[in-house]
C-alpha positions as CSV (number, residue, x, y, z in Angstrom):
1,X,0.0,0.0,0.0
2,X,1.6,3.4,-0.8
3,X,2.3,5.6,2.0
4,X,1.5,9.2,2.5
5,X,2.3,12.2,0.2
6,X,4.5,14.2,2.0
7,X,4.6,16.8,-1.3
8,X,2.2,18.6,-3.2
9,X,4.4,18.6,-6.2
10,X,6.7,16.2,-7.5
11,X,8.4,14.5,-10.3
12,X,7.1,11.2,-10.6
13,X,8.4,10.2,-14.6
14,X,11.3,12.0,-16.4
15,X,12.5,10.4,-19.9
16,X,14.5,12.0,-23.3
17,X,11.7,13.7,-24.4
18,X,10.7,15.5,-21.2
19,X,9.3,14.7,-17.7
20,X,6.2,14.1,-15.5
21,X,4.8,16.8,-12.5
22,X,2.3,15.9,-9.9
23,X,1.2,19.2,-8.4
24,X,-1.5,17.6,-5.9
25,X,-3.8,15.7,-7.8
26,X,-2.8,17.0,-11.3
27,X,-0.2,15.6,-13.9
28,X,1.3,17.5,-16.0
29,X,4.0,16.6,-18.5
30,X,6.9,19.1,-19.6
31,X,8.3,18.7,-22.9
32,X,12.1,19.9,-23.4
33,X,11.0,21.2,-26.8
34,X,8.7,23.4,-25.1
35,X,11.3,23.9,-22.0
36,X,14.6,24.2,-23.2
37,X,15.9,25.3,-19.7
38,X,15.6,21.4,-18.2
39,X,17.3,19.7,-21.9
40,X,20.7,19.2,-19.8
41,X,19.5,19.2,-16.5
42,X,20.7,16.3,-14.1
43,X,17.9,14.5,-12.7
44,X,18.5,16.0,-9.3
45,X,18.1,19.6,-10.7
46,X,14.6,18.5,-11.9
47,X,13.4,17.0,-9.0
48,X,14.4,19.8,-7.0
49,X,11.5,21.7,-7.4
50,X,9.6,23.7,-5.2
51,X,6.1,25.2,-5.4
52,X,5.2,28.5,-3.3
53,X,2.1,29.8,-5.2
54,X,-0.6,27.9,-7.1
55,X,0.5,29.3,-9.9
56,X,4.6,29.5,-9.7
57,X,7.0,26.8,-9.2
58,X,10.5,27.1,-8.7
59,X,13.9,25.2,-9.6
60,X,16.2,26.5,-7.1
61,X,19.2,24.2,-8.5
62,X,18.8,25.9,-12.3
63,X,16.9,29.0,-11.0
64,X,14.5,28.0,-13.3
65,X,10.5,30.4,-12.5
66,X,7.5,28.6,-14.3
67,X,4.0,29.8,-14.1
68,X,1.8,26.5,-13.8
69,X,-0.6,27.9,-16.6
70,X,2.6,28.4,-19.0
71,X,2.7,24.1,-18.4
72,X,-0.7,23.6,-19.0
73,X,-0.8,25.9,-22.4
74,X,2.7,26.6,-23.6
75,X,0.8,28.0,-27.0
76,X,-0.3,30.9,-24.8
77,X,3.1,31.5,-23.6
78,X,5.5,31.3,-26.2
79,X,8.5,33.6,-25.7
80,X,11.2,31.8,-25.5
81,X,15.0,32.8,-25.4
82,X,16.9,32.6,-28.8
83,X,20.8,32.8,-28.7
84,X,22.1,36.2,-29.7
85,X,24.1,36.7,-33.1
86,X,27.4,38.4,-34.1
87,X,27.8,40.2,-37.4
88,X,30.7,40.6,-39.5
89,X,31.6,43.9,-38.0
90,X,31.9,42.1,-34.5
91,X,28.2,43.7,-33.5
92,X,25.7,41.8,-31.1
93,X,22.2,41.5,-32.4
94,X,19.6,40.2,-31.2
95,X,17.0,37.8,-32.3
96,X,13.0,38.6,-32.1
């Protein structure tokens, strides 16, 4: 018989394409192509996760911030960081 929760969230499944959240009674899964920021993370850094709002969680290990709703509907949030480029003339420019 399993024992007690002792966590509202945690990370029950991670595999190469991405990993598994509980938060309470809801699963969520968390693609890398949609999360770049967890792509090279150990498996410690991802199950280090903390959640101190309904709606934020928190990987203190990669200082990773993730609105719950940005999980649940990544189409509604979809900035996401692109690598900056150098020009011929040594400039920085960034991507949009």
């Amino acid at each position: 018989m399993p024992g007690v929760a002792t966590s509202d969230v945690e990370v029950s499944l991670a595999s190469n394409k991405g990993f598994w959240l509980l938060l309470k009674c809801e699963e969520l899964f968390v693609p890398y192509v949609e999360f770049p920021w967890f792509r090279q993370a150990t498996l410690e850094q991802i199950t280090t996760v903390e959640w101190p709002t309904p709606n934020h969680l928190y990987w203190p290990l990669l200082d990773v911030d993730l609105a719950v709703d940005s999980i649940r509907n990544p189409s509604q949030f979809p900035l996401i960081a692109r690598p900056a480029t150098v020009s011929r003339r040594g400039a920085v420019k960034r991507s949009t």
